[in-house]
PDB file of the backbone (N, CA, C, O) and the ligand in Angstrom, with CONECT records:
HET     ZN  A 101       1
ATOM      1  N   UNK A   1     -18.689 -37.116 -74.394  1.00  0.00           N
ATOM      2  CA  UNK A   1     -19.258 -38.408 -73.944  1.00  0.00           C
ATOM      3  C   UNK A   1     -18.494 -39.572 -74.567  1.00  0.00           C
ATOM      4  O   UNK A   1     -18.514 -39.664 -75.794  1.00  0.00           O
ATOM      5  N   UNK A   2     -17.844 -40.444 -73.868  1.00  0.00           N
ATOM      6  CA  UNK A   2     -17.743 -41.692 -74.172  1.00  0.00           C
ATOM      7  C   UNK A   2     -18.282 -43.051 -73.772  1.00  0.00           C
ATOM      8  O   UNK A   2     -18.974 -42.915 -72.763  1.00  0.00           O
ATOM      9  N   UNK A   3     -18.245 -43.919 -74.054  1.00  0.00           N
ATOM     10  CA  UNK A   3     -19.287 -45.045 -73.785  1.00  0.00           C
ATOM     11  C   UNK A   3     -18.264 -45.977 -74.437  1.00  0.00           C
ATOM     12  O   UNK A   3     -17.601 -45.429 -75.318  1.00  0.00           O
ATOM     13  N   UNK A   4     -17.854 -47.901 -74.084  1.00  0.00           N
ATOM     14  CA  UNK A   4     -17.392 -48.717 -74.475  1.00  0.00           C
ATOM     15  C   UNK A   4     -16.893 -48.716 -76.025  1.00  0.00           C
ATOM     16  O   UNK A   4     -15.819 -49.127 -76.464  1.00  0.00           O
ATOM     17  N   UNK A   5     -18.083 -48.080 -76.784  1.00  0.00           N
ATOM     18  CA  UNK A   5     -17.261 -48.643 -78.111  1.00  0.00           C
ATOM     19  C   UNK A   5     -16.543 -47.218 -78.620  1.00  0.00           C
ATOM     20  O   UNK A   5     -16.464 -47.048 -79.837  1.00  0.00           O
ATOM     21  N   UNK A   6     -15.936 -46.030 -77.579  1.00  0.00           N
ATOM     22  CA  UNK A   6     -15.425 -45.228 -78.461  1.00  0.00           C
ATOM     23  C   UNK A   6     -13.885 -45.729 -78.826  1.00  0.00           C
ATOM     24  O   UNK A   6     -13.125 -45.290 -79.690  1.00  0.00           O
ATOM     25  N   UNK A   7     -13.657 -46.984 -77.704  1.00  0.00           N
ATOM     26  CA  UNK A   7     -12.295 -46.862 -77.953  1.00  0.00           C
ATOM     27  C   UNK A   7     -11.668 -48.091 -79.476  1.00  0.00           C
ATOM     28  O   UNK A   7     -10.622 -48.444 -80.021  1.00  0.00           O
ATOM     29  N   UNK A   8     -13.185 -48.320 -79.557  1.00  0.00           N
ATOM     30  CA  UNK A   8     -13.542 -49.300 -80.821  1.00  0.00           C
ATOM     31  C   UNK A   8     -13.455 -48.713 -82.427  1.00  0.00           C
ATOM     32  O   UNK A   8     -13.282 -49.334 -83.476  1.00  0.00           O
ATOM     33  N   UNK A   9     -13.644 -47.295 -82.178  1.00  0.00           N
ATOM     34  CA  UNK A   9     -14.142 -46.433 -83.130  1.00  0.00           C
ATOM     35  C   UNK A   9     -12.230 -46.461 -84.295  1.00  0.00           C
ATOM     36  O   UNK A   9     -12.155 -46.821 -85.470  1.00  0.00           O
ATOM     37  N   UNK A  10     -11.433 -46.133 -83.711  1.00  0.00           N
ATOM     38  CA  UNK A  10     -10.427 -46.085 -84.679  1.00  0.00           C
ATOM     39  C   UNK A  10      -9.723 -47.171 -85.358  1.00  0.00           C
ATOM     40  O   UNK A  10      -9.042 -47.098 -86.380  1.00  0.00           O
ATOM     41  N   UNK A  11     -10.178 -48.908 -84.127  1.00  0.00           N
ATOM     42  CA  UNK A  11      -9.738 -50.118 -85.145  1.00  0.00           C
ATOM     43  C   UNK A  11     -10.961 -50.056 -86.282  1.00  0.00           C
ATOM     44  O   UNK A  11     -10.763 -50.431 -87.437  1.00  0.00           O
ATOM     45  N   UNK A  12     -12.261 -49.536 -85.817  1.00  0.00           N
ATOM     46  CA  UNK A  12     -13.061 -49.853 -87.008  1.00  0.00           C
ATOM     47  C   UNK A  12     -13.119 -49.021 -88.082  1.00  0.00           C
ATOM     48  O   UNK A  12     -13.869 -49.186 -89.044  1.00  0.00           O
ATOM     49  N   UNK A  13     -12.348 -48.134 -87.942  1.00  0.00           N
ATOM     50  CA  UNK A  13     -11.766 -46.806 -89.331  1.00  0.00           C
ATOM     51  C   UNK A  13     -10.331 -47.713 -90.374  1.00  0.00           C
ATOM     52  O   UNK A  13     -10.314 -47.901 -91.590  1.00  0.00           O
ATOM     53  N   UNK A  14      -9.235 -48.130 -89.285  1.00  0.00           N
ATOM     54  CA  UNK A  14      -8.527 -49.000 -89.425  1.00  0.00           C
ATOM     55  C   UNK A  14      -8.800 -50.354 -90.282  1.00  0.00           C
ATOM     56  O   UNK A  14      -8.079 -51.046 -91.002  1.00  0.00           O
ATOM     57  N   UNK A  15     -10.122 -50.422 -89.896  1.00  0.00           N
ATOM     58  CA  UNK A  15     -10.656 -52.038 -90.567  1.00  0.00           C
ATOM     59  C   UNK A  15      -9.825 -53.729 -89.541  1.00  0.00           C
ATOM     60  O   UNK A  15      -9.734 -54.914 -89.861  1.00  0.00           O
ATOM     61  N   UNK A  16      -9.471 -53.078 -88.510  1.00  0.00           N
ATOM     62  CA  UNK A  16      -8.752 -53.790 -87.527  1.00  0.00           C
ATOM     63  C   UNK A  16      -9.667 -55.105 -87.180  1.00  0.00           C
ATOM     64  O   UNK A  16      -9.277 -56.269 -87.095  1.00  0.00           O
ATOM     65  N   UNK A  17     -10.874 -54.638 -87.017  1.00  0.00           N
ATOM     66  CA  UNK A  17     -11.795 -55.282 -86.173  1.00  0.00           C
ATOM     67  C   UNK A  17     -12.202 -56.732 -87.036  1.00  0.00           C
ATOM     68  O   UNK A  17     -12.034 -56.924 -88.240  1.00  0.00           O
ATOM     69  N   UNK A  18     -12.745 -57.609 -86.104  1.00  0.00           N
ATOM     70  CA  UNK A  18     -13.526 -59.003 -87.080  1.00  0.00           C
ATOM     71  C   UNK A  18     -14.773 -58.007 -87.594  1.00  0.00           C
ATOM     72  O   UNK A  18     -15.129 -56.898 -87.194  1.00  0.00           O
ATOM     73  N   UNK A  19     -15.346 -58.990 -88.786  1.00  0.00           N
ATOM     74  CA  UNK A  19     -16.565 -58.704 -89.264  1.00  0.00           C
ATOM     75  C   UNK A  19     -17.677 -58.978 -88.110  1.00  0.00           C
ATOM     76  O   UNK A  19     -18.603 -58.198 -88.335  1.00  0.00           O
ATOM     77  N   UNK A  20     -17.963 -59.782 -86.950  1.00  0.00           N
ATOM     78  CA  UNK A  20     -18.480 -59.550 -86.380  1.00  0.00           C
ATOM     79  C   UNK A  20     -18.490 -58.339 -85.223  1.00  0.00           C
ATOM     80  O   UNK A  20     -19.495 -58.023 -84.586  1.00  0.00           O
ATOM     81  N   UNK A  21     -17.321 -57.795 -85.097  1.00  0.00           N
ATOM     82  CA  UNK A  21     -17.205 -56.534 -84.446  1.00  0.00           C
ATOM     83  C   UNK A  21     -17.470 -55.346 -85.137  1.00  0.00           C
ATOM     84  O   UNK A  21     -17.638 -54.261 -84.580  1.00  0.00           O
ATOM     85  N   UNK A  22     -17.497 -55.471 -85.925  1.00  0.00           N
ATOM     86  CA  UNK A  22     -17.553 -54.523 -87.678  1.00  0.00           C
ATOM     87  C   UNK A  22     -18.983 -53.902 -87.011  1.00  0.00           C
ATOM     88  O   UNK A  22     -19.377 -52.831 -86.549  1.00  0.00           O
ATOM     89  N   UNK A  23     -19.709 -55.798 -87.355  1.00  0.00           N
ATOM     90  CA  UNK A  23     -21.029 -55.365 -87.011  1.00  0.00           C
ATOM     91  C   UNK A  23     -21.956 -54.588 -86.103  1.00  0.00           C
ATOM     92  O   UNK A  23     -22.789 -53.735 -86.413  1.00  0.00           O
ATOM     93  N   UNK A  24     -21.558 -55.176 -84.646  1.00  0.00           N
ATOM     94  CA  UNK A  24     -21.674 -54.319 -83.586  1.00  0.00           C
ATOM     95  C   UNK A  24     -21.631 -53.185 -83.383  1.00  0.00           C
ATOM     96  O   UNK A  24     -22.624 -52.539 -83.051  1.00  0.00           O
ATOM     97  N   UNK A  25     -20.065 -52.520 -83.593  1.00  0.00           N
ATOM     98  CA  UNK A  25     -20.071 -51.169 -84.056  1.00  0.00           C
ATOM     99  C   UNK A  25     -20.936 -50.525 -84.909  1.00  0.00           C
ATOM    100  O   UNK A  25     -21.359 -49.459 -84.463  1.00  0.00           O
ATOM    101  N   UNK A  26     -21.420 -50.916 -86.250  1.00  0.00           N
ATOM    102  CA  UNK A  26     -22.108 -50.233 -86.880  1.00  0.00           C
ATOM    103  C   UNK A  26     -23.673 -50.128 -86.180  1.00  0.00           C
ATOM    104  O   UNK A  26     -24.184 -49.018 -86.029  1.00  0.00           O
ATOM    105  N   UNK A  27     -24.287 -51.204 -85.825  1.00  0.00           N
ATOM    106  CA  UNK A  27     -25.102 -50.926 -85.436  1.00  0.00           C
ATOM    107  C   UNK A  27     -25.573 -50.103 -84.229  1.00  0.00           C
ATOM    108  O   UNK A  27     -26.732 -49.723 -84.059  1.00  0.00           O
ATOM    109  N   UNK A  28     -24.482 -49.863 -83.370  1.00  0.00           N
ATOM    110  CA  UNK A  28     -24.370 -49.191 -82.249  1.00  0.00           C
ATOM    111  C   UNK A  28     -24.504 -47.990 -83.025  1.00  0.00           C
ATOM    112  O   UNK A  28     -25.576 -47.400 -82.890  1.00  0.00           O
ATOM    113  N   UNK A  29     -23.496 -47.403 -83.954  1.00  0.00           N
ATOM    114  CA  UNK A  29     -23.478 -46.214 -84.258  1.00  0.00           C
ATOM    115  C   UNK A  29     -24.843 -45.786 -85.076  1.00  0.00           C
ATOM    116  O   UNK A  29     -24.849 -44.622 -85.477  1.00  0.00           O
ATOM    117  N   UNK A  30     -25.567 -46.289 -85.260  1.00  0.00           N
ATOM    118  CA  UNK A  30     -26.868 -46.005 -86.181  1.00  0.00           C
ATOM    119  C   UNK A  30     -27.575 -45.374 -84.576  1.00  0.00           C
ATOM    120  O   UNK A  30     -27.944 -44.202 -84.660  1.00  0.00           O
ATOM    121  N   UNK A  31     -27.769 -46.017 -83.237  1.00  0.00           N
ATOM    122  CA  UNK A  31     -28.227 -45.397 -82.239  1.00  0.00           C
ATOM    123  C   UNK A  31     -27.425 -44.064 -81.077  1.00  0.00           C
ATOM    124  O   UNK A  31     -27.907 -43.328 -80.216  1.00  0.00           O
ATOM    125  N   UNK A  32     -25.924 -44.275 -81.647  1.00  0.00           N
ATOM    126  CA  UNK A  32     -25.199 -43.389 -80.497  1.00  0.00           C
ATOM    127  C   UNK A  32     -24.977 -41.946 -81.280  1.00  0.00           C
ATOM    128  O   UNK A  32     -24.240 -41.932 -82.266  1.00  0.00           O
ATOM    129  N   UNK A  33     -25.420 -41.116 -80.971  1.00  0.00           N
ATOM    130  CA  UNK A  33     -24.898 -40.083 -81.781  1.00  0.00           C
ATOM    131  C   UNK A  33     -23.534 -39.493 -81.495  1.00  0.00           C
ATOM    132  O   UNK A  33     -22.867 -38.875 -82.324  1.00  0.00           O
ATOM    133  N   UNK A  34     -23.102 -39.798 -79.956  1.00  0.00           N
ATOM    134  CA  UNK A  34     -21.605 -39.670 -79.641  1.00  0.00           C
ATOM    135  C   UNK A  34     -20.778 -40.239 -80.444  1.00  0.00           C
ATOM    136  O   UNK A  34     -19.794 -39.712 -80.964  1.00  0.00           O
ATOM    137  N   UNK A  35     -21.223 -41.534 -80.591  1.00  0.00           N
ATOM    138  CA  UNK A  35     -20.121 -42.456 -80.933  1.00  0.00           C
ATOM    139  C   UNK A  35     -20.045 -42.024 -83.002  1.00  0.00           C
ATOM    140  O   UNK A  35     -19.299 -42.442 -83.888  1.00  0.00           O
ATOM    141  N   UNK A  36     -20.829 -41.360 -83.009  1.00  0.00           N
ATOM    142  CA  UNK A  36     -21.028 -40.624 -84.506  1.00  0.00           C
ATOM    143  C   UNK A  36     -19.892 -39.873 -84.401  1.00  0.00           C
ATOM    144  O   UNK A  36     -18.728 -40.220 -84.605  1.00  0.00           O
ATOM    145  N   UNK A  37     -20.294 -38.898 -84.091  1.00  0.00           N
ATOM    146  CA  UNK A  37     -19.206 -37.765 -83.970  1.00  0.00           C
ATOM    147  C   UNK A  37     -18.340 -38.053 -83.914  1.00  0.00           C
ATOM    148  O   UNK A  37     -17.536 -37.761 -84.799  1.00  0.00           O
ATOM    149  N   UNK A  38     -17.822 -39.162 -82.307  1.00  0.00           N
ATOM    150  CA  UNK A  38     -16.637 -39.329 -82.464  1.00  0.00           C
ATOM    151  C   UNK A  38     -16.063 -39.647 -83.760  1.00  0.00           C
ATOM    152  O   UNK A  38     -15.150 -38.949 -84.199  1.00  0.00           O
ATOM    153  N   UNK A  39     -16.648 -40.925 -84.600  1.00  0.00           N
ATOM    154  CA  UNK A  39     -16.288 -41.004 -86.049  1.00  0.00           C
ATOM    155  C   UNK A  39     -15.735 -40.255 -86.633  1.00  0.00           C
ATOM    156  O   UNK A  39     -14.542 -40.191 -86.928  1.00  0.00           O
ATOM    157  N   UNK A  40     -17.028 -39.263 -86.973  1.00  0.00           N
ATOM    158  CA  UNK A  40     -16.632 -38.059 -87.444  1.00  0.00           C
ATOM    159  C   UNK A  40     -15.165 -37.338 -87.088  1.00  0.00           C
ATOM    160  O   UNK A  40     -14.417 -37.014 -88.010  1.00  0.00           O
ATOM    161  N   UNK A  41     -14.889 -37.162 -86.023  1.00  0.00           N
ATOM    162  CA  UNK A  41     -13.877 -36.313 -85.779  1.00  0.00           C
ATOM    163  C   UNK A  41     -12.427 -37.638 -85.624  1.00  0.00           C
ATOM    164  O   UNK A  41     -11.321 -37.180 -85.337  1.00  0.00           O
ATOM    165  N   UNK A  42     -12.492 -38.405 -85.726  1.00  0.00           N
ATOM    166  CA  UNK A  42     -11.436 -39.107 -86.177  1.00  0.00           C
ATOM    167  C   UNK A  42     -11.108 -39.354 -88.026  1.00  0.00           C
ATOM    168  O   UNK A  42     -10.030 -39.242 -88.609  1.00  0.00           O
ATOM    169  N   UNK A  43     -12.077 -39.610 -88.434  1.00  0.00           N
ATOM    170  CA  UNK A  43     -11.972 -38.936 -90.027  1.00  0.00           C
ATOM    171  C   UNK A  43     -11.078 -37.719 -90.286  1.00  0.00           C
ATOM    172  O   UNK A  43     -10.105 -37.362 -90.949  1.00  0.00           O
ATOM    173  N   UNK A  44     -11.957 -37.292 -89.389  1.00  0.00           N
ATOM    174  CA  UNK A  44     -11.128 -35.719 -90.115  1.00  0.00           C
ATOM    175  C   UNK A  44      -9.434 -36.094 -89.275  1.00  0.00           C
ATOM    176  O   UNK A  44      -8.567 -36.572 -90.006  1.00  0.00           O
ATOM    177  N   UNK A  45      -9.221 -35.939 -88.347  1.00  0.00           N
ATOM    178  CA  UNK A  45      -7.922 -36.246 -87.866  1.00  0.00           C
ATOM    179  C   UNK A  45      -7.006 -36.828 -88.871  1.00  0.00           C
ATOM    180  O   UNK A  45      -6.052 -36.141 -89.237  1.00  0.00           O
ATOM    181  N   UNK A  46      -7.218 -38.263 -89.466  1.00  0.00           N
ATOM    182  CA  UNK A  46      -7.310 -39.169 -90.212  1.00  0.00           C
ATOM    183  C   UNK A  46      -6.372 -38.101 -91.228  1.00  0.00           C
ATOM    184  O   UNK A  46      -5.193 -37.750 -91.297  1.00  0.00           O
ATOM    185  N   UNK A  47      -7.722 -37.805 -91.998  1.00  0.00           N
ATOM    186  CA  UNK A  47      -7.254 -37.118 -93.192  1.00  0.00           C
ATOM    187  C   UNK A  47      -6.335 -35.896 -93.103  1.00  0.00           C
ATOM    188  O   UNK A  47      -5.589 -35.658 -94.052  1.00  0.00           O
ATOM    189  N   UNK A  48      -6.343 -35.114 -92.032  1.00  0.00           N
ATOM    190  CA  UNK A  48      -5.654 -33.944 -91.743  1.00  0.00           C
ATOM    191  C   UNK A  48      -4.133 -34.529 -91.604  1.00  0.00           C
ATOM    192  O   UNK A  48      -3.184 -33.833 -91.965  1.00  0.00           O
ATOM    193  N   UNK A  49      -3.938 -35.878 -91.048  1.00  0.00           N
ATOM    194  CA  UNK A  49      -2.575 -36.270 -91.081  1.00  0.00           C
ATOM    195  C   UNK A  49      -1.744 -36.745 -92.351  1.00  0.00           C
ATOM    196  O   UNK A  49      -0.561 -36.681 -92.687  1.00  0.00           O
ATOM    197  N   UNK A  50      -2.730 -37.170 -92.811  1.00  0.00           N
ATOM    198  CA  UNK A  50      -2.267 -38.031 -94.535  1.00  0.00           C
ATOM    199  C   UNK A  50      -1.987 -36.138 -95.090  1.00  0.00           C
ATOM    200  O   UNK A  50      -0.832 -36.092 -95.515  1.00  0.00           O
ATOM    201  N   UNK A  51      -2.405 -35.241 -95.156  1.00  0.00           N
ATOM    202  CA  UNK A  51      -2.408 -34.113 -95.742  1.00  0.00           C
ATOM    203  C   UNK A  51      -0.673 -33.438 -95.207  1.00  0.00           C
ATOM    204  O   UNK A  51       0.335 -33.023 -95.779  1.00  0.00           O
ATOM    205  N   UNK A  52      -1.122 -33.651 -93.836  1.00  0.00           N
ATOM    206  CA  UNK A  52       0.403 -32.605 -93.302  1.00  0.00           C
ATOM    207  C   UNK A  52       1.639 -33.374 -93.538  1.00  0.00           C
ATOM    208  O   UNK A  52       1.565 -34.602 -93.569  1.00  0.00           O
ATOM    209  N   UNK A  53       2.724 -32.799 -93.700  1.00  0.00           N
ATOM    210  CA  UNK A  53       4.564 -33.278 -93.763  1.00  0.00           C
ATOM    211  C   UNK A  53       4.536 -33.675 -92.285  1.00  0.00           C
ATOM    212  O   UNK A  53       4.417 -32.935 -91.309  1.00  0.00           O
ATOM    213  N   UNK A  54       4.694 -35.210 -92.340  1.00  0.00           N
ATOM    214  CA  UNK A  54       5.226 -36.014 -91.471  1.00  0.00           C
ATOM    215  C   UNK A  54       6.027 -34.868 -90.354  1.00  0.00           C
ATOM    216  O   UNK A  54       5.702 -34.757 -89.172  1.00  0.00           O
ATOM    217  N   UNK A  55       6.841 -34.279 -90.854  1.00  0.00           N
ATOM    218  CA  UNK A  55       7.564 -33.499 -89.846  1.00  0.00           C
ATOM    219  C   UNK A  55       7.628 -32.631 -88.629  1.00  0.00           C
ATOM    220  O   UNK A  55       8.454 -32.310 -87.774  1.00  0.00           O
ATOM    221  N   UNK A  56       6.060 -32.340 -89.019  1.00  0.00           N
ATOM    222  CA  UNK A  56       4.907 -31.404 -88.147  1.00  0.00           C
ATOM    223  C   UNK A  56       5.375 -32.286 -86.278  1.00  0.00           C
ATOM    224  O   UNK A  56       4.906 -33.309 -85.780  1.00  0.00           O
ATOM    225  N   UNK A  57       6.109 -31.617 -85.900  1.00  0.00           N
ATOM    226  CA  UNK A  57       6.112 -31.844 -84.120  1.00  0.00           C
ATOM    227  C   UNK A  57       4.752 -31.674 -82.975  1.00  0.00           C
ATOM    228  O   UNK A  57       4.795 -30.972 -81.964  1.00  0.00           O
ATOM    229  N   UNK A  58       3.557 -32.511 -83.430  1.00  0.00           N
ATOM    230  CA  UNK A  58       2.429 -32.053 -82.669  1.00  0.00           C
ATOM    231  C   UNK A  58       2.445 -31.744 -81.240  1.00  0.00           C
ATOM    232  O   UNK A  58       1.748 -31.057 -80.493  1.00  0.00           O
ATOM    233  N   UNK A  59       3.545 -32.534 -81.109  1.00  0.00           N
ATOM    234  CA  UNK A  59       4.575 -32.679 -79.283  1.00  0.00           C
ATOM    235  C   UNK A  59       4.301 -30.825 -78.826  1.00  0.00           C
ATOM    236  O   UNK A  59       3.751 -30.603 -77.747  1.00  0.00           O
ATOM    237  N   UNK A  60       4.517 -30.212 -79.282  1.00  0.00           N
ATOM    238  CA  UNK A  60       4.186 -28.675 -79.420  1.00  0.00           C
ATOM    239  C   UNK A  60       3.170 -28.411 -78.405  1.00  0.00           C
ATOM    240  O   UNK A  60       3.096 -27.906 -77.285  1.00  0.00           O
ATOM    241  N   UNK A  61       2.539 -28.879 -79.135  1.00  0.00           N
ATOM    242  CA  UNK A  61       1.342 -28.265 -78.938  1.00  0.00           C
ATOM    243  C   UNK A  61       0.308 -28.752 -77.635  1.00  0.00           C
ATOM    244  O   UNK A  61      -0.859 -28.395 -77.479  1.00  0.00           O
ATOM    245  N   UNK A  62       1.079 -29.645 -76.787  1.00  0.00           N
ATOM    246  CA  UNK A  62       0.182 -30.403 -76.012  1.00  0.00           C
ATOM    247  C   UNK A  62       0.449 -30.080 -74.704  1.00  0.00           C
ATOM    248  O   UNK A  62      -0.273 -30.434 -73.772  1.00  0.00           O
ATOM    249  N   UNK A  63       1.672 -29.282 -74.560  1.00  0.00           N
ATOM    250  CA  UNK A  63       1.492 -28.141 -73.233  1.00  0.00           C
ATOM    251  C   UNK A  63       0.478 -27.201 -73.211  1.00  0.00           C
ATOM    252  O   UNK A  63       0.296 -26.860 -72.042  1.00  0.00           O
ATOM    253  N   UNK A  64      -0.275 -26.619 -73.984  1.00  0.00           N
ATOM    254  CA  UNK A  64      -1.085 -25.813 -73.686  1.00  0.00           C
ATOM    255  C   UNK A  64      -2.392 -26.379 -74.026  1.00  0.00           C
ATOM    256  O   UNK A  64      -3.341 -25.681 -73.667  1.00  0.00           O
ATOM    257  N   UNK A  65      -2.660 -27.408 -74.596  1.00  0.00           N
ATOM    258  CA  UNK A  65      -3.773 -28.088 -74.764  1.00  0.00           C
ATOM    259  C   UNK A  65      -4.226 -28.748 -73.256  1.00  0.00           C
ATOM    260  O   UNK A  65      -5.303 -28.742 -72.660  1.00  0.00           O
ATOM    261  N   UNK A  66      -2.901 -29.315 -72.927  1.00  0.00           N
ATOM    262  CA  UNK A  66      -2.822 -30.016 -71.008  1.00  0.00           C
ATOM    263  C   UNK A  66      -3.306 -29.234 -70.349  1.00  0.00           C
ATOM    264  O   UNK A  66      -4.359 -29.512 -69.776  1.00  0.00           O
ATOM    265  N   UNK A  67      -2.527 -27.602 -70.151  1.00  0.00           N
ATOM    266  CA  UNK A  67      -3.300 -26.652 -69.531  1.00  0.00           C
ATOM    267  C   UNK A  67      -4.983 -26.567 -69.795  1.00  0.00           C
ATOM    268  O   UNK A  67      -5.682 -26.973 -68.867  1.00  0.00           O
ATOM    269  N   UNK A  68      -5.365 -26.282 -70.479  1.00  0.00           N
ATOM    270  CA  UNK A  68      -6.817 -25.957 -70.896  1.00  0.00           C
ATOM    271  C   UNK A  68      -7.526 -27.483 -70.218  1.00  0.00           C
ATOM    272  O   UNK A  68      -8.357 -27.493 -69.309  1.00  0.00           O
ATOM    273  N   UNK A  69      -7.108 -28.405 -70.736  1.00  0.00           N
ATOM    274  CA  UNK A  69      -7.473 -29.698 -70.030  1.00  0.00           C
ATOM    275  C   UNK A  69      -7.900 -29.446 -68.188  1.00  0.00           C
ATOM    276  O   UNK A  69      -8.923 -29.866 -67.646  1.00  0.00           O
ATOM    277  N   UNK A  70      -6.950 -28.774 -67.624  1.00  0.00           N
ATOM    278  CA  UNK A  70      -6.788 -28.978 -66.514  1.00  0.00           C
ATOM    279  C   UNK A  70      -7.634 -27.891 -65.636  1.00  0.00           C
ATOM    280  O   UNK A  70      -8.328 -28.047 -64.631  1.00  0.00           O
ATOM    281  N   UNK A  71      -7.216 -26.402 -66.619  1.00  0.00           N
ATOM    282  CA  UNK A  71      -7.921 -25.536 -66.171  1.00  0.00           C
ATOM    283  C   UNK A  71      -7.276 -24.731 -65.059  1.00  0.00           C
ATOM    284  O   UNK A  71      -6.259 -25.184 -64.535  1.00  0.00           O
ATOM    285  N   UNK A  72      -7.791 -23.554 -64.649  1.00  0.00           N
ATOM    286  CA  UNK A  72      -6.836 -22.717 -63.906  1.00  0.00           C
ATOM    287  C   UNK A  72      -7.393 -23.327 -62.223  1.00  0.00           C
ATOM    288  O   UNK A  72      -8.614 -23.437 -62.111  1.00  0.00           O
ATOM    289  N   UNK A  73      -6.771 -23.599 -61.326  1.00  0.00           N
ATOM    290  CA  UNK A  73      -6.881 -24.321 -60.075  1.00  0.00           C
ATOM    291  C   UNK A  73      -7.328 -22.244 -59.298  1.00  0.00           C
ATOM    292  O   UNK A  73      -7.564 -22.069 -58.103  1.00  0.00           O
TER     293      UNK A  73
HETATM  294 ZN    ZN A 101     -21.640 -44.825 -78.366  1.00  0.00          ZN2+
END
């Protein structure tokens, strides 16, 4: 599920956003439980990248992720 402020969710991890957008977001997220998760799973992303060697080619991996995306016709 996405809804308007998911695409809000990584300037406000970022700290990108004004303090009045800050706000919004947070309070949205106290009612969206999507927009939680999503959080959630950008955190972890987040941190999983600061962890791995820059060098890691994720490019890899997104042919068969596309497939699954798409599904067998
Ligand atoms: Zn939401």
């Amino acid at each position: 599920m996405t809804d308007a402020f998911t695409e809000l969710l990584s300037e406000y991890l970022d700290e990108e956003l004004s303090p009045a957008e800050r706000a919004r977001v947070e309070r949205h997220l106290q009612a969206c439980v999507s927009c939680r998760d999503s959080l959630e799973g950008l955190r972890q992303v987040i941190g999983r990248a600061k962890v791995l060697p820059v060098d890691v080619p994720p490019n890899d991996l997104w042919p068969g992720i596309a497939a699954r995306i798409v599904g067998p016709r």
